[in-house]
C-alpha positions, 0 to 999 in steps of 0.5 A, a space after each residue: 500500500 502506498 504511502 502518501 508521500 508515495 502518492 504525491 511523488 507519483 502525482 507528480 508529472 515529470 518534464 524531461 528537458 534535454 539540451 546540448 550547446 556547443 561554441 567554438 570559442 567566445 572572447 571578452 575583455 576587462 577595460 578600465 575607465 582611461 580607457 584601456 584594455 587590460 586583460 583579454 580572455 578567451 575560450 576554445 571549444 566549449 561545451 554544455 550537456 544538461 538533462 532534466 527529469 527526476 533529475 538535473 545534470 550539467 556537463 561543462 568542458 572548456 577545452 582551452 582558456 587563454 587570458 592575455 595582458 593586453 598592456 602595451 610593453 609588458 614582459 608577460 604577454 600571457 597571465 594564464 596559458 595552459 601547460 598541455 599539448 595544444 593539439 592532443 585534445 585534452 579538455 583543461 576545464 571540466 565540472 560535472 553535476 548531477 542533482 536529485 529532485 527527490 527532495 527539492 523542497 526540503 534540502 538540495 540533494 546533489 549526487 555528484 559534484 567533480 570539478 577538474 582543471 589542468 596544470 597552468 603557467 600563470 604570469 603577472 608584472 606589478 603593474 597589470 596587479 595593481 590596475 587590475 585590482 583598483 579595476 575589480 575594487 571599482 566593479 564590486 564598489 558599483 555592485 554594493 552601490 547599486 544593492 543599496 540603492 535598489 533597497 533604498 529605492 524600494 523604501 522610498 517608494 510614495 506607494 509603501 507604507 510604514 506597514 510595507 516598509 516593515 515587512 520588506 525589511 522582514 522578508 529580506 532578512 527571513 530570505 538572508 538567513 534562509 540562504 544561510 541556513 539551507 541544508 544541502 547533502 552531496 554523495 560525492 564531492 569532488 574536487 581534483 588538485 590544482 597546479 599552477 606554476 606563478 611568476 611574478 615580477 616587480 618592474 622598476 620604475 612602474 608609476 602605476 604604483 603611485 596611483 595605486 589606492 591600495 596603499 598596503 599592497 602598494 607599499 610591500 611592491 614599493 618597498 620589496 622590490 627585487 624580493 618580491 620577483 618569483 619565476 615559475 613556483 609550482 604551487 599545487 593545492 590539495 584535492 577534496 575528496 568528501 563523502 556524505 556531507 550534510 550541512 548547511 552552504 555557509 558550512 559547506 563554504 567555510 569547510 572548502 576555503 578552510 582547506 585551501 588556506 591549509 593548502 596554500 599556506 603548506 606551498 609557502 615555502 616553494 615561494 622563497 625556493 622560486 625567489 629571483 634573488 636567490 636563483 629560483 632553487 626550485 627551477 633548478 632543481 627541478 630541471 636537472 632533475 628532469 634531465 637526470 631522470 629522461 637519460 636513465 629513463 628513455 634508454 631502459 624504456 628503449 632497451 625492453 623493445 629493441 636495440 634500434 630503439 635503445 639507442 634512440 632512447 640513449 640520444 632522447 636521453 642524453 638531449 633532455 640531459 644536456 637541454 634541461 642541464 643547460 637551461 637550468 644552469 643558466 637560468 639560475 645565472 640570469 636570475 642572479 645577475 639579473 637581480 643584482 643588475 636590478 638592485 644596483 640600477 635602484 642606487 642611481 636614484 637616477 627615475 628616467 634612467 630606471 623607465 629607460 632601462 626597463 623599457 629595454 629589459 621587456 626586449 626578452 632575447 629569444 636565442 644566444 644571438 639576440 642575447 649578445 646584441 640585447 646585453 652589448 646594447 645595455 652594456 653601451 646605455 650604461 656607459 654613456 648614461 654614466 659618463 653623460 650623466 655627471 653632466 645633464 643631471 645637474 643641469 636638468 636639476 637646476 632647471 627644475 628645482 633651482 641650487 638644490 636641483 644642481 647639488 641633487 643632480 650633481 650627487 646623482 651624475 657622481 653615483 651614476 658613474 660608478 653605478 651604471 657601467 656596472 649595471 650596464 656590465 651585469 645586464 651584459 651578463 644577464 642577456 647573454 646567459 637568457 639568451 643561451 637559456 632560451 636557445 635550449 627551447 627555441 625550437 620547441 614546437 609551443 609558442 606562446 602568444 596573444 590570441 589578438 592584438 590589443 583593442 584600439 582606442 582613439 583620442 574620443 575614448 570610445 568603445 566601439 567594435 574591435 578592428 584588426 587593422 586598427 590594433 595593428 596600426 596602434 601596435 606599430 605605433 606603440 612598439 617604435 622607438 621601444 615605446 617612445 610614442 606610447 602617449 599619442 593615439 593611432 589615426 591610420 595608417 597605409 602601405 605604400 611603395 615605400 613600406 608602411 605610412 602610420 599617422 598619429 594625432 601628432 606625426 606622421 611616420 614612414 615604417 620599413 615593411 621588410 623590416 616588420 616581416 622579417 621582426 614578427 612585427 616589430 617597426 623600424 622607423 625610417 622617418 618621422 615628421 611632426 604635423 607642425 613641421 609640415 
């Protein structure tokens, strides 16, 4: 004989529900109010499989996701790139549930959550931080505000009473601590582990420091400097396996975020082993061992199949021994003496030459060669804004601050001549021993850049349509002269017999299209004119 909760359960009519969606890929950008574009996010091959009839499932894989710094001259084109093969199909983000409707009335009875993400390189400068803080700080201020003001809209409705206001206020609160106190019970919780290797670096000479409203974190950037550069800590926070759990959401939440506090506070540790002023140990490490491992591994791989194959696992082995050998050693080197390059370059006191050298030190050298001309470069700049220096510092001082300008310039042109040929020898160093290192991965077959150019703003401000031609035009005009012409806006620009014509709000520029092609992009000036020399 059935129950009467049988009976209405059985009353009930099912409706089944079923729906597959599939995307390519979609893209979005964060702007801020300057305006300007600082992150673009974009996302492959996307999936969502939902079901409903006694029950709801939802299926949903990301097979990539790509979030690109679209600041003009960062060092870190890419803040998150996924570490796996691009082209063996592997989904990187993938969450399944299943919900029963058995008991939708009283509690939410799920019976399997997964969520699931792959390893991934996440890279940050101190300046895409900070501007992406105060950008997110401005979004959750608008939220709040507007929160607010729909209540005080309501309250202030002539409409409402003193009777309604109450009981407004009532259900609001009775709907707060229902949220709160709602039951939920999982069969099964799952959630894998996450790894993520981060680098940050601190960047001489950044103003966006100075206009930072978060005054702590802008000062432990400020005042840590070359301390607070890591490269690639691989940080990996602990699985959550949980069976059973019956509790309330504000428990549920509380145990989840207890757990992965443990687990980041546990990788502290690997933080310090990843500092740049110390080498990045951990880098290090962790390449010769790799290297180790491959050339014991692959020829006793090689050896169970076939002699042909034994040698070959004999020469894969000894490759990834000599490549990683190489590129961990000097890695290691280039941290050190970059680090040091860095924190001798701060002694000058000497803020044009600090923004000059850094606009320099994005130049990343791709190979041994591009690392002698990059360091030979910087070793010429040390020498002459040393020896030039005892001479225009004071003069630039005295025009601007008058005897104590002179006396402050004249003690900063004596500290630059000791200080930047020094500078000038360890960026030498360092350039060469990155060059060497990035000579090892050259011809990997992954190569890391932007999905798109950055969006294009013209000196109206305004947000319009993304234009590929137009994020060109403004690439060529922000990469000349190492980023001397970053101040003005892009109009247009045109190919002609001659190479590329690019006018701005101010010049009109003649680029070397040969040049472009053979620099992935990158302009050469062969004139420039002023519109008021016309």
């Amino acid at each position: 004989m059935e129950t009467l909760w049988e009976q209405r359960q059985r009353s009930k009519k099912t409706t089944k529900i079923e729906m597959v969606v599939f995307a390519k890929g979609i893209g979005f950008s964060i702007i801020d109010e300057t305006p300007t574009e600082l992150l673009y996010c974009s996302m492959e091959r996307i999936n969502i499989d939902y079901s409903s009839s006694d029950e709801e499932s939802l299926e949903l894989t990301i097979g990539r996701v790509q979030i690109d710094n679209q600041l003009p001259w960062t060092r870190y084109p890419n803040v998150l790139f996924p570490k796996m093969d691009m082209h063996s199909g592997a989904t990187f983000f993938h969450v399944s549930i299943v919900r029963s409707k058995k008991f939708e009335e009283n509690i939410d009875f799920i019976r399997y959550f997964s969520i699931k993400m792959q390893e991934t390189d996440v890279k940050l400068d101190d300046e895409l931080f900070l501007r992406s803080l105060n950008q997110f700080k401005t979004f959750y201020d608008i939220w709040t505000k507007s929160s607010h003001n729909t209540d005080a809209l309501t309250e202030e409705d002539p409409n409402f009473d003193e009777s309604d206001k109450i009981i407004h206020q009532l259900s609001s609160q009775q709907t707060a601590a229902a949220l709160e106190s709602a039951m939920i019970y999982f069969q099964l919780l799952h959630i894998n582990p996450f790894k993520i290797n981060l680098t940050f670096a601190n960047v001489e000479g950044n103003t966006t420091q100075n206009n930072s409203n978060n005054k702590i974190i802008n000062d432990l950037l400020s005042k840590g400097g070359v301390l607070v550069s890591i490269d690639s800590a691989p940080l990996c926070l602990n699985g959550l396996l949980m069976e059973h759990p019956f509790t309330t959401r504000q428990d549920l939440v509380a145990r989840v975020s207890q757990h992965y506090l443990l687990s980041a506070l546990q990788e502290w540790h690997k933080l310090l082993g990843a500092a740049d002023f110390l080498g990045s140990p951990i880098s290090l490490l962790n390449n010769l061992g790799t290297g180790v491992y491959d050339f014991f591994h692959e020829p006793a791989l090689g050896l169970v199949s076939s002699p042909k194959a034994f040698g070959i696992g004999i020469a894969k082995g000894t490759k990834s021994l000599l490549k990683n050998s190489t590129f961990g050693i000097f890695n290691t080197t280039s941290k050190i003496t970059g680090t040091i390059g860095k924190g001798l370059a701060s002694l000058s006191m000497d803020r044009d030459y600090l923004v000059e050298r850094e606009k320099t030190q994005r130049d990343r050298p791709k190979h041994i060669g591009e690392g002698l001309s990059h360091g030979f470069r910087d070793l010429t700049m040390g020498l002459y804004e040393g020896v030039t220096g005892i001479v225009r510092s004071p003069i630039k001082g005295a025009q601007v601050e008058g005897v104590e300008g002179f006396f402050w310039g004249l003690l900063k042109g004596v500290t630059g001549v000791a200080v930047k040929p020094m500078v000038g020898t360890l960026d030498l160093l360092t350039q060469t021993t990155e060059g060497i290192r990035n000579t090892t991965t050259y011809w990997d077959s992954s190569h890391r850049a932007r999905v798109r150019l950055p969006r294009c703003f013209g000196p109206d401000h305004l947000l319009r349509s993304y234009s590929k031609k137009k994020a060109e035009g403004q690439h060529l005009l922000w990469t000349l002269e190492r980023g001397k012409y970053l101040s003005q806006w892009y109009l247009f620009h045109q190919e002609v017999a001659q190479g590329i014509l690019l006018v701005s709000t101010t010049h009109i520029f003649l680029l070397s299209l040969s040049d472009i092609s053979e620099k992935f992009f990158l302009p050469q000036l062969s004139w420039c004119v002023s519109f008021k020399d016309v």
